[in-house]
NUVO-306327 format. One record per residue: x, y, z of N, C-alpha, C in turn. Coordinates in steps of 0.02 Angstrom, whole numbers, plus 32768, in hexadecimal, padded with zeros to 4 digits. Layout:
// NUVO-306327
XYZXYZXYZ;...
// end
This chain:
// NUVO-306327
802A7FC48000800080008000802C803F8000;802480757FDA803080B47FD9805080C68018;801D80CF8048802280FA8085805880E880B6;80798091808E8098806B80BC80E6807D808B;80FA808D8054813E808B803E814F80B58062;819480B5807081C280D0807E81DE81178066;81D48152808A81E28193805D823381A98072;825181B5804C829C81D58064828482328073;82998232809E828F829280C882D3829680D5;82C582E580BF8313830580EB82EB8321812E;83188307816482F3832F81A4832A834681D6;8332838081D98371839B81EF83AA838581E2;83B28382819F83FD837A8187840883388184;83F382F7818A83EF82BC818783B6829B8157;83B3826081468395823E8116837181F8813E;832F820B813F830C81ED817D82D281BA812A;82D3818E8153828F81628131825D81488161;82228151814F81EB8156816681A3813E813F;815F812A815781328125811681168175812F;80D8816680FA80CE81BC80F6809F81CE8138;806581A48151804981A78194807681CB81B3;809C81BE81CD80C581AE81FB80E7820181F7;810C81F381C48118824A819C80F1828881AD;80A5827981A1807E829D81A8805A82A781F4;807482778219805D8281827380AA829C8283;80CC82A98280811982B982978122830682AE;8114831182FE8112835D832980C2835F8309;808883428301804083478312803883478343;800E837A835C7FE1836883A77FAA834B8396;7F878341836D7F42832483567F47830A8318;7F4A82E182F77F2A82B782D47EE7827F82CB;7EBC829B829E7E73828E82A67E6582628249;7E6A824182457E5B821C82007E96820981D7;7EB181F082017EE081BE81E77EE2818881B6;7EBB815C81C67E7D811F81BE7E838130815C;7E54816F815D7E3D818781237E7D819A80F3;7EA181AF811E7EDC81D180E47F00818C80D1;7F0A815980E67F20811A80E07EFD80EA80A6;7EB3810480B47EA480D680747E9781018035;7E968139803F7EAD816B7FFE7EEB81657FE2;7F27814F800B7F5281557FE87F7281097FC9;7F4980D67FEB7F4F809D7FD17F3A80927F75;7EFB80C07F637EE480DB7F337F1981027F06;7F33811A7F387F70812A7EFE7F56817F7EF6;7F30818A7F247EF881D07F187F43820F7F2E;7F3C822E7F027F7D82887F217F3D82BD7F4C;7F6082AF7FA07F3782DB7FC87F2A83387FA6;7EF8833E7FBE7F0583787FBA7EF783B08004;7F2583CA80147F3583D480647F3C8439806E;7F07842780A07EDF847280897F0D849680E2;7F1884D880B67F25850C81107F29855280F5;7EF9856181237EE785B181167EF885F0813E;7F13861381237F228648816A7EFC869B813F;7ED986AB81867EC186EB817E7EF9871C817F;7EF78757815C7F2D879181447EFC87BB817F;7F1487BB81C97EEE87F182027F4C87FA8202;7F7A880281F27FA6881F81E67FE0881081C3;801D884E81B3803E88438164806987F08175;808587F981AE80B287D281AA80B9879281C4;80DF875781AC80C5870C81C280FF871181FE;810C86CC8244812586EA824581518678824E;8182867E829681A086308292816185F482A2;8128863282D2810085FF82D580C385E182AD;80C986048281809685F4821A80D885B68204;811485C48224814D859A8204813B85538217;811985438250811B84FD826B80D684D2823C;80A584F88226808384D081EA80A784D281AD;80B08514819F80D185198155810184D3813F;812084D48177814C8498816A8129844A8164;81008446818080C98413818580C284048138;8088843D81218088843380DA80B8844580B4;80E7845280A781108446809F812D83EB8098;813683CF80C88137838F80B881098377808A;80E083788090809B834E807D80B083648025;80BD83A9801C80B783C17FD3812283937FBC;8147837E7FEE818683567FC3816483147FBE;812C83057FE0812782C27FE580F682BC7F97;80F682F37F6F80C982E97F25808382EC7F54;807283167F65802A83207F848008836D7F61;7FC083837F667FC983C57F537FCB83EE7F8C;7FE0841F7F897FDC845B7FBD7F9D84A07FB4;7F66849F7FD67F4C84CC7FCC7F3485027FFC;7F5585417FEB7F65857680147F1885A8800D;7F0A85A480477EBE85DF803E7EE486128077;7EDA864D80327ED0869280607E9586A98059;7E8C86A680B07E4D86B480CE7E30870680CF;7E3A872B808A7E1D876F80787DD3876E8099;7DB0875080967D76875C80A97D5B874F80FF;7D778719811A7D8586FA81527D9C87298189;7DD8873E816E7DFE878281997DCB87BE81A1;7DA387D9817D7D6D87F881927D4F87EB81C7;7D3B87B581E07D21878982087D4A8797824F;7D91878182547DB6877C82897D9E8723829F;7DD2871182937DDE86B282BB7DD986A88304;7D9F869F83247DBA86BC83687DBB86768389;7DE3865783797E0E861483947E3A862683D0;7E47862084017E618630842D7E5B86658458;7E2D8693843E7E2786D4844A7DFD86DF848E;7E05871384B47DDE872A850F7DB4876084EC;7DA2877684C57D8387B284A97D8787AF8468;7D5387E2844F7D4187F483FD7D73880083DC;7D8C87EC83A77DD1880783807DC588478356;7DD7888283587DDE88B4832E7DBA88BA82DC;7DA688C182D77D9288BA827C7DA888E58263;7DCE88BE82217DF688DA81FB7DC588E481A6;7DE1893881937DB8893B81507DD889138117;7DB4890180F87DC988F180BE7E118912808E;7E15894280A47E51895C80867E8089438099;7E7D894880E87EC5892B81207EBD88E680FE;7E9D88C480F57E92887B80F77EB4885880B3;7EB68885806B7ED9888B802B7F1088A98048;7F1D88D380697F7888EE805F7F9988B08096;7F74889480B67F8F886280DB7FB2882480AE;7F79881D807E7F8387E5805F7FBF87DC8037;7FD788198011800588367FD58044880D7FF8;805488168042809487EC804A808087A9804F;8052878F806B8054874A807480558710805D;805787168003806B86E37FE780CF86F27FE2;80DA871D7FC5812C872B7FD6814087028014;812787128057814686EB8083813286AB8086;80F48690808180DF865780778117862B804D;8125863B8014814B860E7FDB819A860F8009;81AA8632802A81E58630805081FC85DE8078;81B485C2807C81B58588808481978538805E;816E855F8051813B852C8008816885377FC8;816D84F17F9D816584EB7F5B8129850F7F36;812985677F16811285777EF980EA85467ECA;810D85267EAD80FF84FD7E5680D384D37E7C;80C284BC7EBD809784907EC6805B849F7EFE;806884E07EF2802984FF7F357FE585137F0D;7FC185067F0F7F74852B7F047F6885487F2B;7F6285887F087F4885E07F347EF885D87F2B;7ED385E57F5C7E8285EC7F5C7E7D863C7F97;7E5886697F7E7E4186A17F9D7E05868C7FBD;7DE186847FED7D9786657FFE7D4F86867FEE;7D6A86CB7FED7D4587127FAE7D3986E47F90;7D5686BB7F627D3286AE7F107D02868B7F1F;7CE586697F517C9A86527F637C9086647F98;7C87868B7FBD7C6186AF7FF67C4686F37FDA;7C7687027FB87C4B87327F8F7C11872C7F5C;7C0A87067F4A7BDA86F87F317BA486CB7F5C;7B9F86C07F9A7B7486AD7FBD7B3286E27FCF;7B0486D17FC67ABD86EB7FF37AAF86F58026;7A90870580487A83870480947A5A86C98095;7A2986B380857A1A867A80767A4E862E808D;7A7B864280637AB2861080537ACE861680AC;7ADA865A80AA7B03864E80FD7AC0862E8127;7A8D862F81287A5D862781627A5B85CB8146;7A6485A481147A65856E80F77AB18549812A;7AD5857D81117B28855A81467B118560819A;7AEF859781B47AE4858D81EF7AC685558209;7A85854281E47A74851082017A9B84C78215;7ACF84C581EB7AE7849481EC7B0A848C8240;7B1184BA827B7B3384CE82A77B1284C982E8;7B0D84C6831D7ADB84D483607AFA85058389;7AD7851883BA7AF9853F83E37B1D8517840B;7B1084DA84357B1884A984657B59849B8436;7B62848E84047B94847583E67BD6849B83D8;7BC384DE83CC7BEE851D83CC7C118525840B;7BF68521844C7C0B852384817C3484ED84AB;7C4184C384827C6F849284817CB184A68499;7CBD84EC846C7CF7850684577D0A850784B8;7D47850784AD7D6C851E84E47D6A856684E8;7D6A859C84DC7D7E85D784CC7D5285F284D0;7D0485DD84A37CB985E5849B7CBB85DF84FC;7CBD85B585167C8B859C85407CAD85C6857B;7CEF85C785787D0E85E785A47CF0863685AA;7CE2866085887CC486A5856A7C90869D8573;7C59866785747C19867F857B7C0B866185C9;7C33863785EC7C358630863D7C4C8675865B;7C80869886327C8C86E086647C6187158645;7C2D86FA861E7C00873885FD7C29877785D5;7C69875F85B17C7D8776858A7C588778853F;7C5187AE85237C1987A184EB7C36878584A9;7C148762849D7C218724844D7BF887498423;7C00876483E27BE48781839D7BCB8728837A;7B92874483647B6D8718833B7BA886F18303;7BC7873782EE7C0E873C82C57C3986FC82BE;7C64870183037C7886D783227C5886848321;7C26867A832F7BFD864283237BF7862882E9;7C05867282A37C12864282607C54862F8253;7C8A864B82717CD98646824B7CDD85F1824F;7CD185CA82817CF1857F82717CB985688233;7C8B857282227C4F856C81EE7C5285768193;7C8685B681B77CAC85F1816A7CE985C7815A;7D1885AD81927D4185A7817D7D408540816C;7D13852E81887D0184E481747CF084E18127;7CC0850181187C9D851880D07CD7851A80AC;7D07853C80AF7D448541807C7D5C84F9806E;7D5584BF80A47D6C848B80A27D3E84568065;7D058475805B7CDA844E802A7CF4847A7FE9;7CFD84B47FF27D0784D67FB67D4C84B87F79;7D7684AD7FAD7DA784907F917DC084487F93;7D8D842C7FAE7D8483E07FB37DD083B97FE3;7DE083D180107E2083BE80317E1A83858049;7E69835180547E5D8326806F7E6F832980BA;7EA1835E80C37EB2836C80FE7EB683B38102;7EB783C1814B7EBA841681647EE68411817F;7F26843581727F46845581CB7F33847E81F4;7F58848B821C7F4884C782507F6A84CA8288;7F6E84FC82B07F8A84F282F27F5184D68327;7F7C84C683647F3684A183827F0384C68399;7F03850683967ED2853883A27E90852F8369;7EAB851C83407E89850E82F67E5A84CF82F4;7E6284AD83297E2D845083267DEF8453831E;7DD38477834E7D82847F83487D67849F8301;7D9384D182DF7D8484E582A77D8684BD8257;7DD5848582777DCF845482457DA1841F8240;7D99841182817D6A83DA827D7D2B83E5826E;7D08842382607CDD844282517CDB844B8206;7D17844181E77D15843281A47CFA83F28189;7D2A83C581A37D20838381997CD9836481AD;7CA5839681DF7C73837781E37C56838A819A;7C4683C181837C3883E881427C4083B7812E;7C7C83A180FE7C8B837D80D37C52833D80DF;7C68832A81157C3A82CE810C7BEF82E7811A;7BC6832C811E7B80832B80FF7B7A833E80D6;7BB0836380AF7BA2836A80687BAD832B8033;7BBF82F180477BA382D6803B7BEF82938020;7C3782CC802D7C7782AD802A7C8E82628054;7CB5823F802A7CA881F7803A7CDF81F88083;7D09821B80887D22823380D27D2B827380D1;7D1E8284810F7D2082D481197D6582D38121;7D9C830181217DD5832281267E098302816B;7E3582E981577E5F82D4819A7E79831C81BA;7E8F831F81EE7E8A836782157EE0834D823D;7EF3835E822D7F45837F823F7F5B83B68265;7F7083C582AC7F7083FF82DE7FB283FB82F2;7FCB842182D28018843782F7802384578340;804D8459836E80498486839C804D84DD8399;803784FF83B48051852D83BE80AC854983DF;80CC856B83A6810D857683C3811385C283E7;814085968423814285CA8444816F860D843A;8163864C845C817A867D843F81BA868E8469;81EC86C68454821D86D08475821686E084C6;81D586E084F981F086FF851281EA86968544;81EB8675852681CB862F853581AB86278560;816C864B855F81298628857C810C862E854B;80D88666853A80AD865D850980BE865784D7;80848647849F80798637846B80B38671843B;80D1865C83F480ED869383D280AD86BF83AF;809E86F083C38079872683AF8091876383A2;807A878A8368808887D8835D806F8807838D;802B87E983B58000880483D3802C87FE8411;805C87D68437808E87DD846480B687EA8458;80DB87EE8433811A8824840D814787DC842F;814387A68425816E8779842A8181874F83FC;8179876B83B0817F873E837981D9875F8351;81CD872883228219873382EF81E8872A829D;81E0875F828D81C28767823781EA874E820D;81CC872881E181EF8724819C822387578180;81E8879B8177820D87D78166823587ED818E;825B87D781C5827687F481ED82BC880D81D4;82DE884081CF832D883981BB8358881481D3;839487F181AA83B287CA81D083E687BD821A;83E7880F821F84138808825A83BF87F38296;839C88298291835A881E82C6834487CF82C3;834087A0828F8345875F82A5836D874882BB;83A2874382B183DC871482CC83DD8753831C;83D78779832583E5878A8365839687788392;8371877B83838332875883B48344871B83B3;835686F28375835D868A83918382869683CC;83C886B783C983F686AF83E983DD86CD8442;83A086F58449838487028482836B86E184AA;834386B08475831F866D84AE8335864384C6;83208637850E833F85E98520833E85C8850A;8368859D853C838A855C851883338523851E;831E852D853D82E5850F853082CE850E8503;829E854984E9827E856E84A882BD8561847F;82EA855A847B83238545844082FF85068427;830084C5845682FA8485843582B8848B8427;829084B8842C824A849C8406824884B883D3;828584E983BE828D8520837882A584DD8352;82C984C2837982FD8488834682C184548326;82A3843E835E82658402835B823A8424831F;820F845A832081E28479830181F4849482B0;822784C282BA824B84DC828D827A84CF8265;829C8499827582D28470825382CE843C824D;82938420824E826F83D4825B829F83AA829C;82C783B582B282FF838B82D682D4834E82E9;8309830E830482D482DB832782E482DC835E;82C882B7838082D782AE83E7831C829483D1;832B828583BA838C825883BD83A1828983B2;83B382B9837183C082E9835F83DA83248387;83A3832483CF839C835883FB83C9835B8429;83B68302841C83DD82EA8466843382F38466;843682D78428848782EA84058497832F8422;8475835683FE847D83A18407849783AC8457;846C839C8471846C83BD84CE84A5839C84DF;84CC837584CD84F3837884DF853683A384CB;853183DC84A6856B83F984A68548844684AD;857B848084B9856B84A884C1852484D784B8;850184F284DF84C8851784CB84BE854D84A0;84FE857D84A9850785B7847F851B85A8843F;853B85698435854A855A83F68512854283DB;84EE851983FB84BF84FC83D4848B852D83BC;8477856F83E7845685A083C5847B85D18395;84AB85C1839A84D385F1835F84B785BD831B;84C2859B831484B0856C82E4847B856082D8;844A855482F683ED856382E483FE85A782D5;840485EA82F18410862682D1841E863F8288;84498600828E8488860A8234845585D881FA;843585CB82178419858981EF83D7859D81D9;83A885D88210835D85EB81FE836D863081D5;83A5864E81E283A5868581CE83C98671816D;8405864181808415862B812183DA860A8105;83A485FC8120835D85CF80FF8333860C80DF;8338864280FD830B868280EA833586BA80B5;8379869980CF83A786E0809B83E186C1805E;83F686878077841E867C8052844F8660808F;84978628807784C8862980AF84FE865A80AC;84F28676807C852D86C38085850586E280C3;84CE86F980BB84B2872380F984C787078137;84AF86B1814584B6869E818184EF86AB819A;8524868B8179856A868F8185858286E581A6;8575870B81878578875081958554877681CF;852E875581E584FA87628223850D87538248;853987058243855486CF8274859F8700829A;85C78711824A860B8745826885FB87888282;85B6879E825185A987E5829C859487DC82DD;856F879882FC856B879E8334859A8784834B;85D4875D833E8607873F8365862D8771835F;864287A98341865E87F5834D8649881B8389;86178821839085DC884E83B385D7883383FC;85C787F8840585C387D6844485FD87B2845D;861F878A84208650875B844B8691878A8452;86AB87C7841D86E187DA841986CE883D843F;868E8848843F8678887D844D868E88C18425;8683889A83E5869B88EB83A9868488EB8393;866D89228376863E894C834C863A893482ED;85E6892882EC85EC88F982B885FE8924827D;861E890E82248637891C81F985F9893E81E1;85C7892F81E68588893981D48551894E81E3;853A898D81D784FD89B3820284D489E581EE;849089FC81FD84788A2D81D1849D8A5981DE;84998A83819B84C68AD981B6848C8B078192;84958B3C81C984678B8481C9848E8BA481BC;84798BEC817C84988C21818984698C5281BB;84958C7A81E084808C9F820484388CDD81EF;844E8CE481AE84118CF2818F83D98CE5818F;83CE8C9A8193837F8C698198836A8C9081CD;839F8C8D81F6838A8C868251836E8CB18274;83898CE1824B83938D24827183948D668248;83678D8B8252838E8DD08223839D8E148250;83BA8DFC828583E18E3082B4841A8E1B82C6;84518E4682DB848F8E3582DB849F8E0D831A;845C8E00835984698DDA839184248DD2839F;841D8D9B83A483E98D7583C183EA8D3083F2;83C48D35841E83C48CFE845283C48CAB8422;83CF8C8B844E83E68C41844B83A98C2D8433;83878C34845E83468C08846483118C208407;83158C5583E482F88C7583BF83228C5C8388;83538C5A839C839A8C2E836583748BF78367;83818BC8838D837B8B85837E833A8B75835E;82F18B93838B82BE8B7B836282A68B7B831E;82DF8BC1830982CC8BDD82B382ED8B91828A;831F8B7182B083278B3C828882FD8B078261;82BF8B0C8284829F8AC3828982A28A898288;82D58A8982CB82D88A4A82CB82B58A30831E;829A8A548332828E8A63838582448A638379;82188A5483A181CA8A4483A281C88A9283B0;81CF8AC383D981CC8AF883FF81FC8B298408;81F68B5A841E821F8B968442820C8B6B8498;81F28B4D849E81E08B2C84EC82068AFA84F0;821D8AC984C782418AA184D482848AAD84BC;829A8AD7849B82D88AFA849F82FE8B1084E9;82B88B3B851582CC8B5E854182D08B108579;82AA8AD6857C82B48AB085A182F18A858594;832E8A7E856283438A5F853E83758A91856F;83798ADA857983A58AF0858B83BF8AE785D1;837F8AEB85F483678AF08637838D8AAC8645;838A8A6B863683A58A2C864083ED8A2A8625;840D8A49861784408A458604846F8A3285AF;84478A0D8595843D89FA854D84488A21850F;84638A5A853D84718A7884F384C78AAD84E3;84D88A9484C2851E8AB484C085448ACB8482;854F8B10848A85788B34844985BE8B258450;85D38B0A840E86318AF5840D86458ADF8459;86128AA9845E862A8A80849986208A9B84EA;86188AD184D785FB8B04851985AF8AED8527;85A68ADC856F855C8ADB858C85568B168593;850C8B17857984CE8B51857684A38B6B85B9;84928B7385EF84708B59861784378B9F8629;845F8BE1860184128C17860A83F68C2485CB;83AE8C1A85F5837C8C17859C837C8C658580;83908CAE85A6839A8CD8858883D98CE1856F;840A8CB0855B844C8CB8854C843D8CD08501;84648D0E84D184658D0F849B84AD8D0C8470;849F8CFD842884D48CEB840984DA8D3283C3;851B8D4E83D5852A8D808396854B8D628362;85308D94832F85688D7982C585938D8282F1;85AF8D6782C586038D5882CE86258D62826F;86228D8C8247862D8D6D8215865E8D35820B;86618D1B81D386998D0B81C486AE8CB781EA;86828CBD823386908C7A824886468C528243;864E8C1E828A86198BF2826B86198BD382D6;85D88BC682C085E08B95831785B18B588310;85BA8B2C832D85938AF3833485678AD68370;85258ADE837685058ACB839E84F28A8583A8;84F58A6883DD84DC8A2583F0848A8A238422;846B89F28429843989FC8445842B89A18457;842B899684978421895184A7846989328492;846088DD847A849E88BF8468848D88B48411;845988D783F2845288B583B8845C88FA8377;842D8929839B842A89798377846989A48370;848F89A3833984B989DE8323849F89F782DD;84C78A2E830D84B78A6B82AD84E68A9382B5;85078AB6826985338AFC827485078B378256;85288B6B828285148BBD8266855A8BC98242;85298BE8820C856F8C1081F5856C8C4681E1;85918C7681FD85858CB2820485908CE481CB;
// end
């Protein structure tokens, strides 16, 4: 049988054989239709393996990385890959996990969101084998009718199942009718495109399995096997990686700002970067822990950051931070300001300097950046937030900020 040959994988740098089951439960927290995908592929049938992410903002970030990679497998294993951006859905707000109403976003935000997310998406998918679906191209054309036809299919008793649901309506937190359609909206997509499987994170189950019910009353000979990755955790290692906690590492991130956040997290949150992100196996890990920690995150560092840029980049990220931290000199490489951008008076304070850069969230966290000590001109600590800096023609100075932020003025 199919499901039973033997597939050759690269999985962290090694050449692992495996059948494809097996492949396809590997770092699952849930696997739900197994059974089914087994005798599909005995058939000789090419899955087609559905995961959708709403554009409620521009950027993906490591933790979109822990499915991506999922399908990803499934699409080397000759499977199809089909990518729904959830344009219409994101209107909605997914409120999977959520203590409160999510924000609604217009339709505009919801298109300029989208514009990056196939770019970063393909950062990890085989383009040539992904199918793009917008969920617009049939929700828009739905009736009200049509939505009151999908409702029925749903209960309240059944809605409240949800963990999240039930939790919110025991503290009389208020639930939107809204809300009650997104696992409904986003199941429906699952008939639309006839999937055999869904991913998701495990926040995502009740919504998949809500597909797969769809499917088997519409009338499909199995509803959808349902695949749930974990949630990865974010730098600060407890919660979840979120934008909404400012504990994530973006795709788009520049390469020094990635390789200097891997290199922030514990050594804990390291091995589940390795496990998640680099497929590693429990042996693999185990190997690992036994030799140095800082090395071993220098190397997940050098390794996520050459996957996104190239290994010239990594390599070069790798010698500016071993400059910077291990040798404590000032890297070859850095934005430079002319004093011009910055400033159009011949002396201006620090704090009005630095923020014109943009590289600082604030003039507030400049001044707290100072206040803590973190900030230093040509190696000089900074420590008053009314300190100011005069032209100088002719020369140039270099500011640092934390262990990761340099830039030069030049005067």
């Amino acid at each position: 049988m199919l499901a039973f040959i033997l597939e050759r994988w690269i999985m962290g740098g090694r050449i692992v054989f495996m059948n494809q089951i097996d492949l396809f439960a590997q770092n699952s927290e849930v696997f739900i239709g197994a059974d089914d995908l087994k005798e599909k592929l005995s058939r000789g049938q090419k899955l087609r393996v559905k995961l959708g992410v709403d554009p409620t903002r521009p950027d993906l970030t490591f933790g979109h990385m822990v499915v991506f990679n999922k399908l990803r497998q499934f699409q080397d294993l000759g499977h199809q890959a089909v990518l729904i951006i959830g344009d219409y859905t994101a209107c909605i707000g997914d409120p999977s996990g959520r203590s409160k109403l999510r924000p609604v976003l217009t339709r505009e935000q919801v298109l300029q969101n989208s514009e990056t997310y196939l770019d970063q998406a393909f950062k990890i998918l085989d383009k040539s084998k992904t199918e793009v679906r917008f969920n617009s191209e049939w929700f828009s054309k739905m009736s009200f009718g049509d939505t009151l036809d999908l409702a029925r299919k749903m209960t309240v008793s059944r809605m409240l199942e949800r963990d999240d649901f039930a939790k919110r309506y025991a503290a009389k937190t208020p639930i939107s009718i809204v809300e009650f359609l997104y696992p409904l909206v986003q199941g429906y997509d699952s008939i639309m495109v006839k999937s055999d499987v869904e991913l998701g994170g495990t926040d995502q189950l009740f919504n998949n399995l809500v597909g797969r019910d769809l499917q088997k009353d519409a009338g499909f000979e199995f509803g959808q096997a349902v695949i749930t990755m974990p949630l990865l955790v974010g730098l600060d290692g407890v919660k979840k990686m979120s934008k909404s906690y400012d504990n994530y590492i973006a795709f788009n991130d520049n390469p020094k700002d990635m390789f200097g956040k891997i290199m922030s997290v514990s050594d804990e949150t390291m091995w589940k970067y390795y496990q998640f992100l680099m497929l590693y196996s429990p042996e693999q890990i185990a190997a690992l822990k036994n030799e140095h920690p800082m090395a071993c995150k220098k190397a997940l560092a050098l390794k996520m950051v050459s996957r996104f840029y190239g290994d010239d980049v990594g390599a070069s990220e790798l010698e500016n931070f071993e400059k910077v931290f291990s040798k404590n000199e000032i890297p070859e490489q850095m934005p430079e300001f002319n004093w011009s951008e910055l400033s159009q008076a011949d002396e201006d304070s620090i704090v009005n300097v630095m923020a014109a850069t943009n590289l600082f969230p604030s003039k507030k966290e400049v001044r707290r950046m100072i206040e803590q000590g973190a900030v230093k001109m040509d190696s000089q600590k900074i420590t008053d937030v009314f300190a100011r800096i005069s032209r100088k023609p002719g020369q140039s100075a270099v500011l640092q900020s934390g262990k990761r932020t340099f830039f030069k003025i030049v005067f």
